[in-house]
N, C-alpha and C positions, 0 to 999 in steps of 0.2 A: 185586563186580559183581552179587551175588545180591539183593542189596537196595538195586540201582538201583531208581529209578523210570521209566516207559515213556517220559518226557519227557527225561529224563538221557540214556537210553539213544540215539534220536532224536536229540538233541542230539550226543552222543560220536560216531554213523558219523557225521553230517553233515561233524563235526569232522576226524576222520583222513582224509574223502574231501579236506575243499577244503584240507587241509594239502597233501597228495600232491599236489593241483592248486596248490596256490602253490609249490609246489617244481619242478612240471614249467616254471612260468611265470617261476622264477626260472632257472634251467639257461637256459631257454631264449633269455631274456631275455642272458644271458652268451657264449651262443652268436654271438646278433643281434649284438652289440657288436663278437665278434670281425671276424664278417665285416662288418660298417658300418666295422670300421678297416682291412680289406685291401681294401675297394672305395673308401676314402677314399685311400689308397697308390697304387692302381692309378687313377684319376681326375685324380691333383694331382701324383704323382711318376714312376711308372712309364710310362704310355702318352705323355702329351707330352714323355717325355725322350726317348722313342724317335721320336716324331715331329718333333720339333724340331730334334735331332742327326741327321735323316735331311734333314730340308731344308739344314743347314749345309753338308751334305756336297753335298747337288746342287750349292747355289750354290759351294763350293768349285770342283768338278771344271769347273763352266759359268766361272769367272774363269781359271781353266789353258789350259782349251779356247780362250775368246777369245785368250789372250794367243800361243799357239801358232798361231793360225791369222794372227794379225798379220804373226810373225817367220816361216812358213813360207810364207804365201801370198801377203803384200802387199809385199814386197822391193821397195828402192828406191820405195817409195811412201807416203808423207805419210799420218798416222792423222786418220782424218776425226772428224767430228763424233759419226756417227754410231755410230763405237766410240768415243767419248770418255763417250759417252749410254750406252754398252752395260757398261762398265768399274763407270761410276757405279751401274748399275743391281743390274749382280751383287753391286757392296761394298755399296750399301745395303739387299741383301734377307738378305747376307749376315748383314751388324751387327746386323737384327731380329732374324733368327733367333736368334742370340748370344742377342741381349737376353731374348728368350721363353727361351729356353733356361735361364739366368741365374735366373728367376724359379721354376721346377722343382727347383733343389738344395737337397737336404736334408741330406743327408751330406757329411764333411770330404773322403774321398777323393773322393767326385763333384767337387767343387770342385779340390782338388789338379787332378784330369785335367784341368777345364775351364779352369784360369790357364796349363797345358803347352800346352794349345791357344792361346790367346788369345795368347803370345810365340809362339809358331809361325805365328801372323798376322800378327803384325807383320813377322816376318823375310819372309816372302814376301811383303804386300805392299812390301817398302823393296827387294827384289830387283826382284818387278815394275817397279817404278817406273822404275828404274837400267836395265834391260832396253827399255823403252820410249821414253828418253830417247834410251838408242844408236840404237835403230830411226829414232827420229824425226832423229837428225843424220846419218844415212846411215851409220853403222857395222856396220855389217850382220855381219859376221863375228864384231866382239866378241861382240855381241847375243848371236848364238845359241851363243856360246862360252857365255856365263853364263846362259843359258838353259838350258844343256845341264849345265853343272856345276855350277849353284846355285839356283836356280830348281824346276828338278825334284826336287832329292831334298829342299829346303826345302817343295813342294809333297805329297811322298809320305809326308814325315813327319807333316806335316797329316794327310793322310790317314787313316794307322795311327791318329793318335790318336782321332781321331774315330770310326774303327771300333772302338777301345775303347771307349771313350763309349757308343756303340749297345750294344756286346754287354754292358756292366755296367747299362744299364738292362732289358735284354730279361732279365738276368738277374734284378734286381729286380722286373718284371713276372710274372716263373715265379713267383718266390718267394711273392708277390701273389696270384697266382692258388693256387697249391697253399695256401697258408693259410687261403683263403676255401673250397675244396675241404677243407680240412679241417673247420673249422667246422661248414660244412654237413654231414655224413658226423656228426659228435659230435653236433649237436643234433637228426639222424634219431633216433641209436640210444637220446638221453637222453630223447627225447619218445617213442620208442616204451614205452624202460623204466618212462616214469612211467605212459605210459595203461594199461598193464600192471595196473603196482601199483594205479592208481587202480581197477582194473574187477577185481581179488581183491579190494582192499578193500571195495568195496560189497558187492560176493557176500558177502563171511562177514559184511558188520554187517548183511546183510539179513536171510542165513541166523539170527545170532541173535536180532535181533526179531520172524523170525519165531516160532521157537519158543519165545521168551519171551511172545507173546501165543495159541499157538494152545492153548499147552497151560491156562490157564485158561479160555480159551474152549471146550475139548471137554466140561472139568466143567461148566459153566454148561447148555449142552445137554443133557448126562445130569441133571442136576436139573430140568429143562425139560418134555424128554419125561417123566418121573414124574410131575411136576405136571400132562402133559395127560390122566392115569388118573383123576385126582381124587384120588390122595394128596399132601393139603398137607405131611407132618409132615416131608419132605426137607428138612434145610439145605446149606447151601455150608460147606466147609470147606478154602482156598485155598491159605493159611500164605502168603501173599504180602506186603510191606508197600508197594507200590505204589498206581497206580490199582485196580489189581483187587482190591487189599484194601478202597478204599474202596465199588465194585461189590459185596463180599462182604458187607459190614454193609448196605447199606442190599437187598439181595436179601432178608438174613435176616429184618430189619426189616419187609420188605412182606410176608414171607411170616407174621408174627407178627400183622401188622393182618388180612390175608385170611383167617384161621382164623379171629379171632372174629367177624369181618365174618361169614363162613358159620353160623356157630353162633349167632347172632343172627336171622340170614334163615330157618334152620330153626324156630326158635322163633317166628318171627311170621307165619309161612305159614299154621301150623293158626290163630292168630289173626283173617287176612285170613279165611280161608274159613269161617268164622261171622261175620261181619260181612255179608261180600255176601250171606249169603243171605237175612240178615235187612231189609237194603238193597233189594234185588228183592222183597219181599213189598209194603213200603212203596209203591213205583214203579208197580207195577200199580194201586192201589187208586187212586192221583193220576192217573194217565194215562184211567182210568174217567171222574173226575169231569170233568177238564179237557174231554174229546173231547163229553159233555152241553152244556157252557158255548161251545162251538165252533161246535155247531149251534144255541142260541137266537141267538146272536150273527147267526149267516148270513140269520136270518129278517130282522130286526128291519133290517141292513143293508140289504137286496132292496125294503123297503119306503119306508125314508132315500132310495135312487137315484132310485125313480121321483118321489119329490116334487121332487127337487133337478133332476131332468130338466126337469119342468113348470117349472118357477123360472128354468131357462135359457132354455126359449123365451121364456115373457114379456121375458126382459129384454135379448134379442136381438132382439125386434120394435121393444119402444120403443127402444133405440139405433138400429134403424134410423129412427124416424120421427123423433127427433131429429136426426142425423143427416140428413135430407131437407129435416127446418125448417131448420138449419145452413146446409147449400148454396144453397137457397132464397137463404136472406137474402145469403149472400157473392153470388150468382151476381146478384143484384138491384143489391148495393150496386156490384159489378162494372158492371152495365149502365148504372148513373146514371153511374158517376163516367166511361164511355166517354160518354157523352151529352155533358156536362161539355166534355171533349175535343174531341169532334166541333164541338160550338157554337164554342169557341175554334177552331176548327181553320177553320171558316167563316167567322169574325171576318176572322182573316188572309187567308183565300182574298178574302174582300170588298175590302182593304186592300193586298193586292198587284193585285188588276183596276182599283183606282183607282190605283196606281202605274203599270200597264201602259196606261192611259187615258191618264196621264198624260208619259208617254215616248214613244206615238204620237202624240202634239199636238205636241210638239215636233220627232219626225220629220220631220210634216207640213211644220213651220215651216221646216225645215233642206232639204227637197224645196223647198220655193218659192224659198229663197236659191239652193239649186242652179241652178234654175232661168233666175233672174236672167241667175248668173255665165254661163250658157251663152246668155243671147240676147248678153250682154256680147260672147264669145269668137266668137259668128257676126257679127256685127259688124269684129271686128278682123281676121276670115277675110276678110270680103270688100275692106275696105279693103285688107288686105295685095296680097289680089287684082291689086286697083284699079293697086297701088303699079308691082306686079310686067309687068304689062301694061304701064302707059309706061313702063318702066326698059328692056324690050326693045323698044320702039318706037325710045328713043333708045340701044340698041344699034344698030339696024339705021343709024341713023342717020349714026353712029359707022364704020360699015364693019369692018374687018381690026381695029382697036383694039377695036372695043366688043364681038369675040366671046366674051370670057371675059367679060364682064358679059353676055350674052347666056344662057350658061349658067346663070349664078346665076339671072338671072331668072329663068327657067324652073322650074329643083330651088324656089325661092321660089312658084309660085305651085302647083306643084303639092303644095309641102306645104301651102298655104292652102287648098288643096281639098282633101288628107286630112282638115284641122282642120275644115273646113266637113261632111263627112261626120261624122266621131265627135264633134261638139257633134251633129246630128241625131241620132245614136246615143242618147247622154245623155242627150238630151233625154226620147226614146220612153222612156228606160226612169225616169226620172224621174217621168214621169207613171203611171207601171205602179206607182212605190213610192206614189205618194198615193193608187189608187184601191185597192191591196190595206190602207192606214193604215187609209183609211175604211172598207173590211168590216171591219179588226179594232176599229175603236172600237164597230162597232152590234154586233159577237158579242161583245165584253166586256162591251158595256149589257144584253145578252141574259143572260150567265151571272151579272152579278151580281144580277139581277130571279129569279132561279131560286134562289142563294142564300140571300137572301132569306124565300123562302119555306120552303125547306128546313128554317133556320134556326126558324121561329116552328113547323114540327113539331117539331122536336125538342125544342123545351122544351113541348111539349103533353105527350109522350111521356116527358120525365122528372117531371112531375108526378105521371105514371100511377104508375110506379116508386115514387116515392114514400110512394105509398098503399100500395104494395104492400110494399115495406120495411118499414112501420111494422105493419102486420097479422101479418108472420111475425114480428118481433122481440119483437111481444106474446103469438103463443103459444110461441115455444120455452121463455119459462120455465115453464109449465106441462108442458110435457113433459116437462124435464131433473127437476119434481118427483116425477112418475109414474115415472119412470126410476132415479130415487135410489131408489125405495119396493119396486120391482121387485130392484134387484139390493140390495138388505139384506135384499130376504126369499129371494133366490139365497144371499148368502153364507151367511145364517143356516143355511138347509136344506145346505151344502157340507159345512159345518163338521161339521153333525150326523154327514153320511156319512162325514168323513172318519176323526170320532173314533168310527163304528162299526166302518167297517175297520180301523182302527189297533187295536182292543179284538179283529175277528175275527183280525187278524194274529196281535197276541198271545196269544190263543186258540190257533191253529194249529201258533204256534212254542212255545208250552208242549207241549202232545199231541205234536210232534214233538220238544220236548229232552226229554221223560220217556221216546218210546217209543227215543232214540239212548240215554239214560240205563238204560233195560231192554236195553238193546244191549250198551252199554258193563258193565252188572253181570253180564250172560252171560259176555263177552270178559273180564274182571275175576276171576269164578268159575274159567274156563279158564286165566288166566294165572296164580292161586292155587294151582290143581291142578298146572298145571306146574309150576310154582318150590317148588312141596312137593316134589314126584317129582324135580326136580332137584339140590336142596342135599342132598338124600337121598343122593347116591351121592358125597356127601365124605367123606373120613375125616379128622377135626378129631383 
């Protein structure tokens, strides 16, 4: 076992634990079985034997009982219906029982008892029967003779048996129950034994992994802490052929590369510290020249801006008066083409007042025919009148017959003077639509003479425009040329500036990488002196 390996070993406790644990789960598993077979016993043989055999017996004792209460209580009296129903009832609850009963045996002697019973039913019922026969022919004496001597002790033999019956199942039931009491009681003590074993056994394969891995690991430490002294020359020496052997070679191995690793950094340290200092004499001399070249730079800059300043006004004045020519001309060509518009717009205004001239003429036309119709309707008003007048003349005429023509008349003539009112209604106001026709045809001859005129300014007034259009659109190209000339002599002078600052930048960030460069060969010198002073206290 000495020359396990850490994984083997790992491997081997894992192994004896879940053995012990398939052994506890085997037992236990045998255990399960036993009792799943006495609760299979006590489910399917023992409990319904005892219950089934306990219902035979009631319905036994309830067909005795009937049958004695026949022969002692109803003497000389005819068996009715309702114990014919009652007789039926007990044999039939009886027979199931049987039957269930019947389906519960599992053993021979069970069976043996149960065919001693089954002729013991038969004799009593063939007694019953013969017993109720007498009753029923009035033999009353026989009856209870053979009630008495055959009947009963065929009845009590039933009995016994049946109370056998019960006590060899009740006793098969113990038996059931103590087996599964047993089981359980074995698979406590088998599952207690195995977690036992299981929980020593992990203790001692822990106990020897432990000590199989702490004690290379104490050595590794003690070479550890000697290496944080700064003596390299410690090796490991294990004698292990596991993982830790291969830990041992590759420890030794890096401690092999780290010596000369050190003995190398020793030797290049006094190196490095004549280098920078020769390095730092250089840096200063450059950061001299540079920090001169920084300042002609800044002059020359100062002088670039202010031209390039001057350069942005000019050429932000003429954008603006281009810009001004621009709107000009839009804001012009804007106002003709509203001109434009408006003329059309007074076309139509003209062209609709001759349409509306023309729909009040016919108005007018259509007021006259009204008019007509209405002397027409004053006319038929008064004749109806006329009518209605002599129709009740010769109502009256008429007497007691002509009173209901009398009436009509009358509703007749007074609705001819409604109609004779609202045609003068019509009338009035017919004349009121032709005199307001006629104000509207002179205020449309009014507004289209205004038209008109309106009309002949406005094309005065986009001629104007016109002139005025063509005057801006001939100087804006002179402008946009002064404008071009302006800003190329802005770009030009930007350019200058920009490639002045771009040259003082560079300037600035040279004198500042030489003076971090004089930075860094200080911090450079100091970390040479260290790392000298340092590799110094190894023992190679």
């Amino acid at each position: 076992m000495k020359n396990w390996t850490l994984r083997q070993r790992i491997l081997a406790s894992f192994a004896v634990i879940i053995a012990i644990m398939l052994l506890m789960v085997v037992v236990s598993y045998s255990r399960l079985l036993k009792i799943e077979a006495g609760e299979e016993r006590m489910r399917n043989d023992a409990v319904p034997g005892v219950y089934f055999s306990s219902m035979i017996r009631s319905a036994w004792v309830d067909s005795y009982i009937q049958t004695q209460e026949i022969i002692g209580l109803k003497q000389n009296q005819d068996i009715s219906a309702e114990d014919v129903a009652d007789f039926k009832s007990f044999e039939q609850h009886l027979v199931t029982q049987m039957g269930n009963y019947k389906q519960t045996i599992n053993s021979r002697e069970d069976q043996n008892e149960f065919d001693a019973f089954e002729k013991d039913h038969q004799d009593f019922n063939r007694i019953q029967a013969a017993v109720l026969d007498l009753h029923q022919r009035k033999q009353e004496a026989e009856a209870i003779r053979l009630f008495n001597e055959q009947l009963t002790p065929a009845w009590t033999k039933g009995r016994l048996k049946l109370n056998d019956i019960i006590s060899e199942n009740k006793a098969v039931a113990d038996s059931a129950t103590a087996a599964i009491d047993d089981a359980v009681a074995a698979a406590k003590v088998s599952m207690g034994v195995s977690l036992l074993l299981a929980v020593l056994a992990a203790g001692l394969c822990g106990l020897l992994l432990m000590r199989a891995i702490m004690a290379p690991m104490n050595r590794i430490v003690e070479i550890l802490e000697v290496m944080r002294t700064g003596d390299l020359s410690g090796r490991l020496n294990l004698e292990r052929k596991d993982e830790f052997g291969a830990v041992e070679t590759g420890f030794n191995d890096m401690m092999t590369e780290l010596t000369a690793l050190v003995s190398q950094a020793q030797r290049s340290s006094v190196q490095v510290t004549t280098s920078v200092t020769e390095i730092a004499a250089t840096s200063k001399q450059q950061q001299a020249t540079a920090t001169e070249t920084a300042a002609t730079t800044t002059e020359i800059g100062a002088t670039s801006r202010e031209i390039a300043a001057t350069s942005r006004d000019l050429v932000r004045t003429m954008t603006e008066v281009s810009s001004a020519a621009d709107q000009a001309s839009v804001l012009a060509g804007s106002g003709q083409q509203g001109l434009a518009r408006m003329e059309d717009t007074m076309h139509s205004v003209m062209g609709a007042a001759d349409l509306v001239n023309a729909k009040l003429a016919i108005l007018n036309e259509k007021a006259g025919n009204i008019n007509q119709v209405v002397v027409t309707i004053v006319k038929v008003a008064d004749q109806t009148n006329l009518l209605s007048l002599n129709a009740a003349i010769e109502a009256e005429k008429a007497g007691e017959y002509g009173r209901g023509f009398a009436v009509v008349a009358t509703e007749v003539r007074r609705l001819a003077d409604q109609t004779a009112v609202a045609t003068y209604d019509i009338e009035q106001m017919v004349r009121e639509i032709q005199s307001a026709v006629s104000a509207g045809v002179m205020g449309m001859d009014k507004f289209s003479e205004e038209v008109r005129r309106g009309m002949a300014e406005v094309q005065q007034v986009g001629e104007q425009l016109s002139q005025i259009i063509h005057q801006v659109q001939a100087l804006a190209p002179r402008v946009l040329m002064v404008n071009e000339g302006m800003q190329a002599q802005a770009t030009g002078a930007e350019q200058i500036n920009h490639a002045l600052v771009q040259l003082g930048d560079a300037s600035s960030q040279t004198v500042e990488s030489l003076r971090q460069a004089s930075f860094a060969i200080d911090e450079l010198s100091q970390v040479a002196v260290g790392l000298r002073s340092g590799v110094s206290r190894f023992k190679v």
